[in-house]
Each structure stands twice: as C-alpha cells, then as structure tokens.
PDB file of N, CA, C and O in Angstrom:
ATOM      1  N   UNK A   1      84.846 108.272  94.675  1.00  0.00           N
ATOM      2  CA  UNK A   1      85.790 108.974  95.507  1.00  0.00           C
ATOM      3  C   UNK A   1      85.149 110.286  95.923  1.00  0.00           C
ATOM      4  O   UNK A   1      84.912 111.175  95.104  1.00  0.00           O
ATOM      5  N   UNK A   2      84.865 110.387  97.259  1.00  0.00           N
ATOM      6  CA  UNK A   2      84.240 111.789  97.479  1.00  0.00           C
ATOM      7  C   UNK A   2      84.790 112.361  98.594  1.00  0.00           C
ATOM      8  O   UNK A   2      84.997 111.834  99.687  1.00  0.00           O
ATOM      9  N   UNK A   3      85.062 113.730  98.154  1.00  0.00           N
ATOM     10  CA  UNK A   3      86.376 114.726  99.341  1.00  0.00           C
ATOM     11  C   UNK A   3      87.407 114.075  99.491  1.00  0.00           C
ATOM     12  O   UNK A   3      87.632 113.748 100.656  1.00  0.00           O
ATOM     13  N   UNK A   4      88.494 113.602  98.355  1.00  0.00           N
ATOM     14  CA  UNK A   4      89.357 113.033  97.952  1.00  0.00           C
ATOM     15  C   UNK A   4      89.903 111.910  99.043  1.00  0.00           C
ATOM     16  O   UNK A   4      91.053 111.744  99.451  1.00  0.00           O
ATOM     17  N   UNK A   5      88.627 111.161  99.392  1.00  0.00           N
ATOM     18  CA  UNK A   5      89.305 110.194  99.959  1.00  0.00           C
ATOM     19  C   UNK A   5      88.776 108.715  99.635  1.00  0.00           C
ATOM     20  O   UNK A   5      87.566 108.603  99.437  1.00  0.00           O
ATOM     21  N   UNK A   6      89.634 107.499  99.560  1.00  0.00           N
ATOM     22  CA  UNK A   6      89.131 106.559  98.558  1.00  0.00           C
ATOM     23  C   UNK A   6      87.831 105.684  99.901  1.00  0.00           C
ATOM     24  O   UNK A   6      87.767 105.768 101.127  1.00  0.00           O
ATOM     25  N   UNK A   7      87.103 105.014  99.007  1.00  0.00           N
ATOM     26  CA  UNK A   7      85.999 104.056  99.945  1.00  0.00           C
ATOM     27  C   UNK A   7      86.042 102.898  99.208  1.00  0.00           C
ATOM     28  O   UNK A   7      86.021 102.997  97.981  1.00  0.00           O
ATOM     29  N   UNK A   8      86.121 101.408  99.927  1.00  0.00           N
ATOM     30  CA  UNK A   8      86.013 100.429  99.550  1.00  0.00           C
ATOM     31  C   UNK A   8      85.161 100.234  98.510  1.00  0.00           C
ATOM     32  O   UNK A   8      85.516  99.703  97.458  1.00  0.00           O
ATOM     33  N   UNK A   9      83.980 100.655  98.745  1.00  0.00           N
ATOM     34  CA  UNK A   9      82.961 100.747  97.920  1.00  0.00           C
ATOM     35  C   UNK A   9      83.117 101.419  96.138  1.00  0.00           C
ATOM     36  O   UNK A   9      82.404 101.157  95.169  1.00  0.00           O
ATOM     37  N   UNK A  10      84.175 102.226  96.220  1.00  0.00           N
ATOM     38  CA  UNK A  10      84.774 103.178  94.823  1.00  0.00           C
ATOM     39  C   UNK A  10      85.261 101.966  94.105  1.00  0.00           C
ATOM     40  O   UNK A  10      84.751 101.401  93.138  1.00  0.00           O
ATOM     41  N   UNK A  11      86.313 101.683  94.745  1.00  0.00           N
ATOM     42  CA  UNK A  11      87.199 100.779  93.730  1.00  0.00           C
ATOM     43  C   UNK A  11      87.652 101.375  92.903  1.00  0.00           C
ATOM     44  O   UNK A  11      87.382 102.509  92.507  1.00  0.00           O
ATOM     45  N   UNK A  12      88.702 100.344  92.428  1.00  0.00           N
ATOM     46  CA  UNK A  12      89.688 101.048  91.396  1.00  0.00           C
ATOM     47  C   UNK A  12      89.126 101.767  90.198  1.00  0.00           C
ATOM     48  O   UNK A  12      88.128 101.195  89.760  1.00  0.00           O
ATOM     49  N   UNK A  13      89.557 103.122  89.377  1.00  0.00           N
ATOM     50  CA  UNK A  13      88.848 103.038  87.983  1.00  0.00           C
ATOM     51  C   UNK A  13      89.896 103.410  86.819  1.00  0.00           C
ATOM     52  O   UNK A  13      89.776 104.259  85.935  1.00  0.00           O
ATOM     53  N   UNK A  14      90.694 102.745  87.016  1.00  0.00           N
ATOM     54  CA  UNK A  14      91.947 102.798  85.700  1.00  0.00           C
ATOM     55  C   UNK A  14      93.090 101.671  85.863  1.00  0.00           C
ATOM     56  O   UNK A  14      93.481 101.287  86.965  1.00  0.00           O
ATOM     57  N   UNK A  15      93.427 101.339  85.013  1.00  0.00           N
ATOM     58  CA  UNK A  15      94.379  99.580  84.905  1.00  0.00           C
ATOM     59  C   UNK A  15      95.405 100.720  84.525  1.00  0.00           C
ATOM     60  O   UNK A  15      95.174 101.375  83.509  1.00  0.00           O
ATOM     61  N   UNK A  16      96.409 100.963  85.207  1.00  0.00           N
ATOM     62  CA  UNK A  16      97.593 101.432  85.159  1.00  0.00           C
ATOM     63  C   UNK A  16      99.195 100.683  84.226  1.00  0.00           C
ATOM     64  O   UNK A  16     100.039  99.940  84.726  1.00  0.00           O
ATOM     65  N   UNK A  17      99.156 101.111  83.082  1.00  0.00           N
ATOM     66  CA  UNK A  17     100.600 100.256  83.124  1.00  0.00           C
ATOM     67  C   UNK A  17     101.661 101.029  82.828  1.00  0.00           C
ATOM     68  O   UNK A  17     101.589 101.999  82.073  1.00  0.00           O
ATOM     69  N   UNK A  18     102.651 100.665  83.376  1.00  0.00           N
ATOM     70  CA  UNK A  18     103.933 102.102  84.103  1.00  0.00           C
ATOM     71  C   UNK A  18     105.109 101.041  83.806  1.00  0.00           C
ATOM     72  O   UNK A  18     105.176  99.813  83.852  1.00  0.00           O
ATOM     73  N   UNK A  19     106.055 102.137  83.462  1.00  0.00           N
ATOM     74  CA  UNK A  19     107.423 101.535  83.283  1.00  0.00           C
ATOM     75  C   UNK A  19     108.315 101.675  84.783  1.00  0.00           C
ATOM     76  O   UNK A  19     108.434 102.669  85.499  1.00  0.00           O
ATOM     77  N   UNK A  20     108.820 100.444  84.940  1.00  0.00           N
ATOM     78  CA  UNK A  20     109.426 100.084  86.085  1.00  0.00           C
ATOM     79  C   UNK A  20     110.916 100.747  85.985  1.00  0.00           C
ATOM     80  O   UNK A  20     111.507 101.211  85.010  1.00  0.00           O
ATOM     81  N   UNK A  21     111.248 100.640  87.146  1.00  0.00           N
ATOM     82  CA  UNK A  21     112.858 101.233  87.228  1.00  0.00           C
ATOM     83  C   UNK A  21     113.929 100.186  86.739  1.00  0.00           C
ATOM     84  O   UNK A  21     115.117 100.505  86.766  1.00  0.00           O
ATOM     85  N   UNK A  22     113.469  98.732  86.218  1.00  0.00           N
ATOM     86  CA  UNK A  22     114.231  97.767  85.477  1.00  0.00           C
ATOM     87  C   UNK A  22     113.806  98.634  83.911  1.00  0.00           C
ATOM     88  O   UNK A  22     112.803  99.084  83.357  1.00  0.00           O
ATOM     89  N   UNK A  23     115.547  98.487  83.622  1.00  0.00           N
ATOM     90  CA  UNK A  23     115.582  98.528  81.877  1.00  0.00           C
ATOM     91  C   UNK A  23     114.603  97.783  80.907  1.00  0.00           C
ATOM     92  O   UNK A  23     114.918  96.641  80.574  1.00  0.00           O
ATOM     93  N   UNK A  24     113.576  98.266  80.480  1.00  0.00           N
ATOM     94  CA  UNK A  24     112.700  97.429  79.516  1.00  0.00           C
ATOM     95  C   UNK A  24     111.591  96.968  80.027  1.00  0.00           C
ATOM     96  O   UNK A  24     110.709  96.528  79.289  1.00  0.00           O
ATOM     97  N   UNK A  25     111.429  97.004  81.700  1.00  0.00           N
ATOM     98  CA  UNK A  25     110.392  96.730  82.424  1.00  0.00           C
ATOM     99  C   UNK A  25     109.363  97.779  82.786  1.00  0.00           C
ATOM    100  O   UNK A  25     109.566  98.987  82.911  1.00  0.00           O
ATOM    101  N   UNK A  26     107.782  96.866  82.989  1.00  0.00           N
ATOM    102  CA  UNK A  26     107.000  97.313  83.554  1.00  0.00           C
ATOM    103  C   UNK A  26     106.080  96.518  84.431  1.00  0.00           C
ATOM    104  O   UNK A  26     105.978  95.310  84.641  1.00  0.00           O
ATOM    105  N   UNK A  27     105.502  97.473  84.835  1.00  0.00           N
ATOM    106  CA  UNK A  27     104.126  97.018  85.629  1.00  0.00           C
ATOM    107  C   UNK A  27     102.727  97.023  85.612  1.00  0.00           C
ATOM    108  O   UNK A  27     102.277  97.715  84.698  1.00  0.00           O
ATOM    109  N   UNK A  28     102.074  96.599  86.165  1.00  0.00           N
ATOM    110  CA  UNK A  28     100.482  96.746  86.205  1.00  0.00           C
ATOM    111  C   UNK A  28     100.405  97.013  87.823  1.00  0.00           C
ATOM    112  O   UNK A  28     101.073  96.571  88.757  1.00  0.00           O
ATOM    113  N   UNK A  29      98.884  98.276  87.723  1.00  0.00           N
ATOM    114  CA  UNK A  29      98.169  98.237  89.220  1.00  0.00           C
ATOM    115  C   UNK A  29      96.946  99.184  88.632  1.00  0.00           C
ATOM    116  O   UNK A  29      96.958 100.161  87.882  1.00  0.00           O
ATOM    117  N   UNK A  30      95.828  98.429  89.336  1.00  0.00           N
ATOM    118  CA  UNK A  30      94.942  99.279  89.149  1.00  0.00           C
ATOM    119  C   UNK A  30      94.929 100.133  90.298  1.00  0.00           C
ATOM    120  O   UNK A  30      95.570  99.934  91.330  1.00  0.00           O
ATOM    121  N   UNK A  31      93.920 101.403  89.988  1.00  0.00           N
ATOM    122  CA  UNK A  31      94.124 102.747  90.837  1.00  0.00           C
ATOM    123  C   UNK A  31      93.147 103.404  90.525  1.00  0.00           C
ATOM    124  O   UNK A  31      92.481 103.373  89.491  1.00  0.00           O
ATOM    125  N   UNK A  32      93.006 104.281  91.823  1.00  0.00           N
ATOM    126  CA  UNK A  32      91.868 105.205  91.598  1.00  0.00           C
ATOM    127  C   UNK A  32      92.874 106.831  91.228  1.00  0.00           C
ATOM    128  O   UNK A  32      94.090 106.857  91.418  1.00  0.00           O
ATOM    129  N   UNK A  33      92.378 107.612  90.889  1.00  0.00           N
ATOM    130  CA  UNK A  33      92.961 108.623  90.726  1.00  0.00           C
ATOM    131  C   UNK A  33      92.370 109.912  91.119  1.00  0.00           C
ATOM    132  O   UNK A  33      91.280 110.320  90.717  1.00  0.00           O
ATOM    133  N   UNK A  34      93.359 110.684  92.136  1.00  0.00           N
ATOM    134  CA  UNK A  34      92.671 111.645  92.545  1.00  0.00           C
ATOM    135  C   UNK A  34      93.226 112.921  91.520  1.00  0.00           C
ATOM    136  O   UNK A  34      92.538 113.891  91.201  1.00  0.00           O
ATOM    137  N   UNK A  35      93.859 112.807  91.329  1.00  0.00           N
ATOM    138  CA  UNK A  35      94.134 114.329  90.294  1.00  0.00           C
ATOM    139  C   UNK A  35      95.464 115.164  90.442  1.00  0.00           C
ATOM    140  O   UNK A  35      96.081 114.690  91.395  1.00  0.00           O
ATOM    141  N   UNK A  36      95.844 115.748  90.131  1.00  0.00           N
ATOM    142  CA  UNK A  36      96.932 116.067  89.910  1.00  0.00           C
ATOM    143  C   UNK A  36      98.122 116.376  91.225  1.00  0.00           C
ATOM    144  O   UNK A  36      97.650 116.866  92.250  1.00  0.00           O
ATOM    145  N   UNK A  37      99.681 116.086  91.191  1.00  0.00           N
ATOM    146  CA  UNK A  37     100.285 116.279  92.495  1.00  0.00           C
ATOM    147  C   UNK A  37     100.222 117.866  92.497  1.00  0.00           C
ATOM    148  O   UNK A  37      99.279 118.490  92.010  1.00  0.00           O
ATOM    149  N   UNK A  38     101.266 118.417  93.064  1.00  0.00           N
ATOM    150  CA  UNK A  38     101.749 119.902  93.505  1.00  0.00           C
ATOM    151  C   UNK A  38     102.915 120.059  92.291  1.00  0.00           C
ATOM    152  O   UNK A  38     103.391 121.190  92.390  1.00  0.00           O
ATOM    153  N   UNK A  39     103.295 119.601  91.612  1.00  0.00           N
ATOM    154  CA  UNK A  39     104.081 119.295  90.477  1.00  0.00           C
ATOM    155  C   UNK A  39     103.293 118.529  89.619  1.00  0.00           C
ATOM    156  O   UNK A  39     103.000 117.337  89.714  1.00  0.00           O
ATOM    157  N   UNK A  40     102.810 119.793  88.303  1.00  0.00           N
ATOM    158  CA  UNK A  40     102.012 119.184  87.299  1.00  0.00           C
ATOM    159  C   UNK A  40     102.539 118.564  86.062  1.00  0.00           C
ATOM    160  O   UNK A  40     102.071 118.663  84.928  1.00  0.00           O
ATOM    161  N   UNK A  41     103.742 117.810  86.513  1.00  0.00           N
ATOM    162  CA  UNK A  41     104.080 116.724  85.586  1.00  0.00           C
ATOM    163  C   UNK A  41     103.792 115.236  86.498  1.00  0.00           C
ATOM    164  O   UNK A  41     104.144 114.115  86.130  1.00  0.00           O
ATOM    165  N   UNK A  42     103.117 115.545  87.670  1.00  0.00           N
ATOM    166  CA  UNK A  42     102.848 114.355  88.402  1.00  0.00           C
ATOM    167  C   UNK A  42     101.379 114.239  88.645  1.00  0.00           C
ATOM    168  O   UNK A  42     100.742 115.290  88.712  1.00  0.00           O
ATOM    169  N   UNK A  43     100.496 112.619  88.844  1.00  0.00           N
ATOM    170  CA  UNK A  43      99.425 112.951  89.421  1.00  0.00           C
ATOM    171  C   UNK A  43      99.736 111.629  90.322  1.00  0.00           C
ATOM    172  O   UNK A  43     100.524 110.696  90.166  1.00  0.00           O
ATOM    173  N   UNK A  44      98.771 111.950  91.344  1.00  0.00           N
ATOM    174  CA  UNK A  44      98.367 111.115  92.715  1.00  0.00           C
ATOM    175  C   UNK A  44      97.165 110.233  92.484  1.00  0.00           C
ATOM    176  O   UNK A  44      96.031 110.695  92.356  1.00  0.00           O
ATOM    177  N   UNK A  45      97.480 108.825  92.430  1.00  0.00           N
ATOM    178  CA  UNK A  45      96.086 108.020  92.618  1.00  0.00           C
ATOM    179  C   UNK A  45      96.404 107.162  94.095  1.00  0.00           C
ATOM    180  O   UNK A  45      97.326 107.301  94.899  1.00  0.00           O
ATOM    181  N   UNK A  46      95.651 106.556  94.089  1.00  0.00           N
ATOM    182  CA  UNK A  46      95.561 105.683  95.084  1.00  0.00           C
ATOM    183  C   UNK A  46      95.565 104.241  94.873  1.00  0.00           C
ATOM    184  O   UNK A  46      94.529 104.050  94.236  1.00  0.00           O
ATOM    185  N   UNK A  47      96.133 103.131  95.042  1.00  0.00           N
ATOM    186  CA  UNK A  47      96.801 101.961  94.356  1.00  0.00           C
ATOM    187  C   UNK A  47      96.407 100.914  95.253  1.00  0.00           C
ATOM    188  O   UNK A  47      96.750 100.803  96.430  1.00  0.00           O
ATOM    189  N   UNK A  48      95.750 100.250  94.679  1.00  0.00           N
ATOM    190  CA  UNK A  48      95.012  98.566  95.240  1.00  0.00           C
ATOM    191  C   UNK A  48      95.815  97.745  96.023  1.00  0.00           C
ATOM    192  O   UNK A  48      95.479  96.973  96.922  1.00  0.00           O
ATOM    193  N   UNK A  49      97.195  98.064  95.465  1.00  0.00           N
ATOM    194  CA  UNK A  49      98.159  96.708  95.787  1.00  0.00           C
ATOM    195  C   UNK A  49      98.694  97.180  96.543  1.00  0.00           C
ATOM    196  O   UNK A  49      99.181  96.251  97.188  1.00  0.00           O
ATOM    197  N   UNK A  50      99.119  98.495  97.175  1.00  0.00           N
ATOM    198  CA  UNK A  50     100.027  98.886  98.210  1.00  0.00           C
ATOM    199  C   UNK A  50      98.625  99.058  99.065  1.00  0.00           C
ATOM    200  O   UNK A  50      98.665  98.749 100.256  1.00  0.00           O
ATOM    201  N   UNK A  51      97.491  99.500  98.550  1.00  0.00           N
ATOM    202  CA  UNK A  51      96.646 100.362  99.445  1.00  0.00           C
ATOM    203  C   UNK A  51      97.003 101.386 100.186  1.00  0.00           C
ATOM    204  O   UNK A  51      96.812 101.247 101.394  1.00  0.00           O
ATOM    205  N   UNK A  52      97.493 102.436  99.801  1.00  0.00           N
ATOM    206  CA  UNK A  52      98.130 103.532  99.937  1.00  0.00           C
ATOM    207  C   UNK A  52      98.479 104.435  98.226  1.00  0.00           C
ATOM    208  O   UNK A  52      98.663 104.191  97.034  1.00  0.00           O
ATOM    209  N   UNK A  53      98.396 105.508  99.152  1.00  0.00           N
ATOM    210  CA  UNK A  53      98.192 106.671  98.085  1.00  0.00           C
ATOM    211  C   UNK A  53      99.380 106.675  97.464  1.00  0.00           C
ATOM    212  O   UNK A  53     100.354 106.339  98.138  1.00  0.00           O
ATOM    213  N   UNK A  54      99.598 107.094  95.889  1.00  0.00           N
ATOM    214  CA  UNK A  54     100.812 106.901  94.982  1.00  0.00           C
ATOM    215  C   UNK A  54     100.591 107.842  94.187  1.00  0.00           C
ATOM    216  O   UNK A  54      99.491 108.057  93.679  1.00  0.00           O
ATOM    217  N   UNK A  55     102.199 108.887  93.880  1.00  0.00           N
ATOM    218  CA  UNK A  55     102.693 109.753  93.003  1.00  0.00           C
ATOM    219  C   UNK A  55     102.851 109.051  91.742  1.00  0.00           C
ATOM    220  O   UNK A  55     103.652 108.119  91.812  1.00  0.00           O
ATOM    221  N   UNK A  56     102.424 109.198  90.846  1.00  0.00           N
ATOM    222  CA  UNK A  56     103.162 108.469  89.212  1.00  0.00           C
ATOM    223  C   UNK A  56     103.528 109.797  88.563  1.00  0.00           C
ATOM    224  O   UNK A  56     103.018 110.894  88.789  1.00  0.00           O
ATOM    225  N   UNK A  57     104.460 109.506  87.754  1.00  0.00           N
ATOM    226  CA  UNK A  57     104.824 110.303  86.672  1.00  0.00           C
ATOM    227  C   UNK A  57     104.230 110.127  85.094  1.00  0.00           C
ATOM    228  O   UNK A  57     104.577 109.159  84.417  1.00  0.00           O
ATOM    229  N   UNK A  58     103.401 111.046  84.631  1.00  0.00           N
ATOM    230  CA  UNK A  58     102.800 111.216  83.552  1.00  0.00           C
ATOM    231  C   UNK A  58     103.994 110.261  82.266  1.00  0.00           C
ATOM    232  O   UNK A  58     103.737 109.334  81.498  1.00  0.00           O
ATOM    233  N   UNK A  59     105.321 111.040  82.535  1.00  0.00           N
ATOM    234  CA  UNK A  59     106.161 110.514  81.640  1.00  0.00           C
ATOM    235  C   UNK A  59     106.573 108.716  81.449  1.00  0.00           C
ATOM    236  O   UNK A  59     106.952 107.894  80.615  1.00  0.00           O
ATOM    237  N   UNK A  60     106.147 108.874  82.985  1.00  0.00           N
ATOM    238  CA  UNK A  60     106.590 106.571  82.594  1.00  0.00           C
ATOM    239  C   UNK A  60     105.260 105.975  82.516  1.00  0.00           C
ATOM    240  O   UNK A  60     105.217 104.759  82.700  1.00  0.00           O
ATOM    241  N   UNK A  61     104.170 106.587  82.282  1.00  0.00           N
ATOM    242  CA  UNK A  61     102.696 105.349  82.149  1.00  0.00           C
ATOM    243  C   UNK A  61     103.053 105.079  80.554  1.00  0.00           C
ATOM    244  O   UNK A  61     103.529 105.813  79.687  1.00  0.00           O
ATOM    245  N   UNK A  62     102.644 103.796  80.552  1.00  0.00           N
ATOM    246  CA  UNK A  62     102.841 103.599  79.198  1.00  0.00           C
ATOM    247  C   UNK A  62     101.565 103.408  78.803  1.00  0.00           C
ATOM    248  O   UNK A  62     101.453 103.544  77.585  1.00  0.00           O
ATOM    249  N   UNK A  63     100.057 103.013  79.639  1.00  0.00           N
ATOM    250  CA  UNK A  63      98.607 103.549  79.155  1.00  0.00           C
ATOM    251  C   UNK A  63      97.881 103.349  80.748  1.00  0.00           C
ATOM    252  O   UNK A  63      98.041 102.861  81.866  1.00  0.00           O
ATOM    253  N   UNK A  64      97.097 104.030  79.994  1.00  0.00           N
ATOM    254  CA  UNK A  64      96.335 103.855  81.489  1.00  0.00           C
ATOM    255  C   UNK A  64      94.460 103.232  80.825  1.00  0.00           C
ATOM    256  O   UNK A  64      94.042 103.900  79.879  1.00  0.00           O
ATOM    257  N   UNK A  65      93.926 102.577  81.106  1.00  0.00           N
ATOM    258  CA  UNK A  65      92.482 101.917  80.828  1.00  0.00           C
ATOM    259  C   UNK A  65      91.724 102.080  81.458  1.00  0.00           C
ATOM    260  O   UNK A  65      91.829 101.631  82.599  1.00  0.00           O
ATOM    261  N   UNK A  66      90.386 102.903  81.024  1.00  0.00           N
ATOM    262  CA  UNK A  66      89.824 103.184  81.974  1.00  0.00           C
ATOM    263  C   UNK A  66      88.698 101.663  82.094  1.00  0.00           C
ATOM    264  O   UNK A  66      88.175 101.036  81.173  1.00  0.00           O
ATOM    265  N   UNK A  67      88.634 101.487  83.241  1.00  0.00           N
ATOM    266  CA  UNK A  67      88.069 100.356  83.344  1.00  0.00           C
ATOM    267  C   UNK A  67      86.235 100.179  83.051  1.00  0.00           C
ATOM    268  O   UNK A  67      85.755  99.085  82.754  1.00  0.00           O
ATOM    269  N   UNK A  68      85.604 101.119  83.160  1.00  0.00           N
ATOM    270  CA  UNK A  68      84.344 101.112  83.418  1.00  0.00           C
ATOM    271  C   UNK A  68      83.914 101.487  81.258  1.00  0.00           C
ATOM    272  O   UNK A  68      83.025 101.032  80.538  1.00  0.00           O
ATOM    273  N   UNK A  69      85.014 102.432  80.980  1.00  0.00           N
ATOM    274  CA  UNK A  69      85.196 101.796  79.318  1.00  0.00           C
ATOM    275  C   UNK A  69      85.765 101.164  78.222  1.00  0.00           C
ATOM    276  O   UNK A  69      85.582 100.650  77.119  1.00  0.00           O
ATOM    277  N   UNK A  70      86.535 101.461  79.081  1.00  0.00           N
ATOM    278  CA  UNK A  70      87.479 100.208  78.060  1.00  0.00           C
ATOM    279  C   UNK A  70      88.599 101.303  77.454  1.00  0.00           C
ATOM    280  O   UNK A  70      89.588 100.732  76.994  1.00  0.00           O
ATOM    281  N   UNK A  71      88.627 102.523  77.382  1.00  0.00           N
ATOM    282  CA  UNK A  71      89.267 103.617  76.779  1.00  0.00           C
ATOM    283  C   UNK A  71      90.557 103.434  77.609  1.00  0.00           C
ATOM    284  O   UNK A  71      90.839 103.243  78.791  1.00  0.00           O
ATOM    285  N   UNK A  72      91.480 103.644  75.944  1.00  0.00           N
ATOM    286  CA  UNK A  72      92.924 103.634  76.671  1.00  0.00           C
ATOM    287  C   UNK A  72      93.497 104.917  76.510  1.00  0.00           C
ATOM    288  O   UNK A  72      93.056 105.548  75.550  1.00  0.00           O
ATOM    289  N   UNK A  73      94.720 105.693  77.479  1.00  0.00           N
ATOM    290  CA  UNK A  73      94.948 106.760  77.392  1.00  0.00           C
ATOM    291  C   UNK A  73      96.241 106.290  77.518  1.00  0.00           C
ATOM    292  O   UNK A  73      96.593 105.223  78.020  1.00  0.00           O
ATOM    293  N   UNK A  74      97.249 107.568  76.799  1.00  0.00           N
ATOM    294  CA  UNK A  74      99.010 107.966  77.416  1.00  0.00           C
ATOM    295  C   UNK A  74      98.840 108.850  78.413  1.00  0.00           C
ATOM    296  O   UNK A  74      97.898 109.457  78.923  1.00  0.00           O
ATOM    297  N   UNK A  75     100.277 108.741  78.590  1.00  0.00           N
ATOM    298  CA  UNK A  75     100.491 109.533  79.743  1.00  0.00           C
ATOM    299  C   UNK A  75     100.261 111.007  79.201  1.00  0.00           C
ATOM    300  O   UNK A  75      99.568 111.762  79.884  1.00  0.00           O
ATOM    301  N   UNK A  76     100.695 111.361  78.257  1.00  0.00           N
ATOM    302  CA  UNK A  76     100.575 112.299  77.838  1.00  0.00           C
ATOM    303  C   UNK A  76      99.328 112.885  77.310  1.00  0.00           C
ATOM    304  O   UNK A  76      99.198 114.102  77.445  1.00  0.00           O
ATOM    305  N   UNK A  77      98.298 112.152  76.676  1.00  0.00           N
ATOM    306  CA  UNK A  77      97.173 112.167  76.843  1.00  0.00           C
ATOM    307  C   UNK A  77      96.278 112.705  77.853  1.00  0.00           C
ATOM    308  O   UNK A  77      95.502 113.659  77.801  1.00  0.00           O
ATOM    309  N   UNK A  78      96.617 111.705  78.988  1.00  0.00           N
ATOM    310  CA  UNK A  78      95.838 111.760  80.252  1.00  0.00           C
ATOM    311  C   UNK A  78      96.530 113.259  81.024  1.00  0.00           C
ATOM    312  O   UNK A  78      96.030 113.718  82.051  1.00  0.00           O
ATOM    313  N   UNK A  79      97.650 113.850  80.388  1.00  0.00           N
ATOM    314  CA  UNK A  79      98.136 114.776  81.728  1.00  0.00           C
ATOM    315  C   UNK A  79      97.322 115.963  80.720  1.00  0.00           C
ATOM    316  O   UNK A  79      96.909 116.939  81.346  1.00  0.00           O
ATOM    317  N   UNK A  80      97.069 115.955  79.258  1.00  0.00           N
ATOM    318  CA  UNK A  80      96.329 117.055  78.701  1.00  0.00           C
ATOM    319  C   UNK A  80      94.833 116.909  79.529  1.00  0.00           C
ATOM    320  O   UNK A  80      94.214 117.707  80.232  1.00  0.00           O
ATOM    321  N   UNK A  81      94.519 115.309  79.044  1.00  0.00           N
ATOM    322  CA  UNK A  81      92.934 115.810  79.750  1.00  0.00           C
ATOM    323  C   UNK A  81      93.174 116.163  81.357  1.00  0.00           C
ATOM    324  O   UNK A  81      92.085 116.322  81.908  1.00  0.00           O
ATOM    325  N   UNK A  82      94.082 116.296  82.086  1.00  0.00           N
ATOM    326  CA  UNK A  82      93.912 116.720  83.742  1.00  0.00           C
ATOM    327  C   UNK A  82      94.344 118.114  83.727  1.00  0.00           C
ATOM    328  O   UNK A  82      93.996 118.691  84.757  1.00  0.00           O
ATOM    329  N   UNK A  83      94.873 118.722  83.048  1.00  0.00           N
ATOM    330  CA  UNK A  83      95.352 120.228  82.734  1.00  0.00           C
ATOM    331  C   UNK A  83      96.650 120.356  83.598  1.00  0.00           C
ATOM    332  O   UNK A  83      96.882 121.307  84.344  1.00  0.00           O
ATOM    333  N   UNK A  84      97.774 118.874  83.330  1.00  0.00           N
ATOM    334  CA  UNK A  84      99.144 119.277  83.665  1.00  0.00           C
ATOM    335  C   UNK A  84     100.133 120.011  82.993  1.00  0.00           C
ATOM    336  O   UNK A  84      99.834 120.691  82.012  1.00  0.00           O
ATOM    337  N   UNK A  85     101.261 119.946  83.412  1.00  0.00           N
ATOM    338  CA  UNK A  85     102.342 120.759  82.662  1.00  0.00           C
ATOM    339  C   UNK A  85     103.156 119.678  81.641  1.00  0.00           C
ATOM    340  O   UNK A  85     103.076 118.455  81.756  1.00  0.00           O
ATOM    341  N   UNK A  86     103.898 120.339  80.694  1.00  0.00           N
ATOM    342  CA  UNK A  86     104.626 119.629  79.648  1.00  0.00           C
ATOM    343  C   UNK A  86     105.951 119.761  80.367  1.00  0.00           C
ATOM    344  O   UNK A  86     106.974 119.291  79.868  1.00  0.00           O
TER     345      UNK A  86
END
C-alpha cells in the first residue's frame, strides 16, 4: 500500500473476523489496512469483498490474522499496537 492507496498487486494483509449486527454472529473478510479513522476507536482498511474502503470498530473484531504470519491479534490488541483510543 503506498500513499494510502490500495494496488492490486498489495493484496489483502489481515483475515478479519468481526462480529456482525446478528445476535451471536459473525463474519470473515480479508483487508488491507490503512490505519487509523478520525475517531481513534475506529480504523479504516480496505476490504476484498466490497472492494471499497471500510470503517471497523476496534470493539467488534473478534481477531484479526495477519496473513503473511500467521499472528493473531484483538481488537484491542491491534488498536494498542496502532496508538488508538480506549
């Protein structure tokens, strides 16, 4: 990803899994991630399956994988390593 804009060539680098707006549900999408929204309880990646850029909330990922290691993160995790807000 360079000058925050995605290239075919990048591809995704995190397996996203997020709790859905169904009770007890979730989802999968992989995504690239550009870094934090304007509200640092949010960050902005960019999402394979819509192909279009996406807000998530730190609070509903239930992990995120980074794909190129295998390392799994929380949301909460991942918003310490991006230097969001609690």
């Amino acid at each position: 990803m360079a000058d925050g804009q995605v290239y075919e060539e990048d591809g995704p680098n995190f397996q996203l899994e997020y709790l859905s707006d169904l009770p007890g549900g979730t989802y999968s999408r992989r995504i690239a991630i550009f870094g934090l929204a304007e509200r640092k309880d949010l960050f902005e990646a960019w999402c394979f399956v819509y192909n279009a850029k996406r807000t998530y909330a730190f609070s509903k990922v239930v992990s995120l994988e980074e794909l190129a290691t295998g390392k799994r993160y929380s949301g909460e995790e991942m918003r310490t390593a991006m230097g969001g807000e609690q």
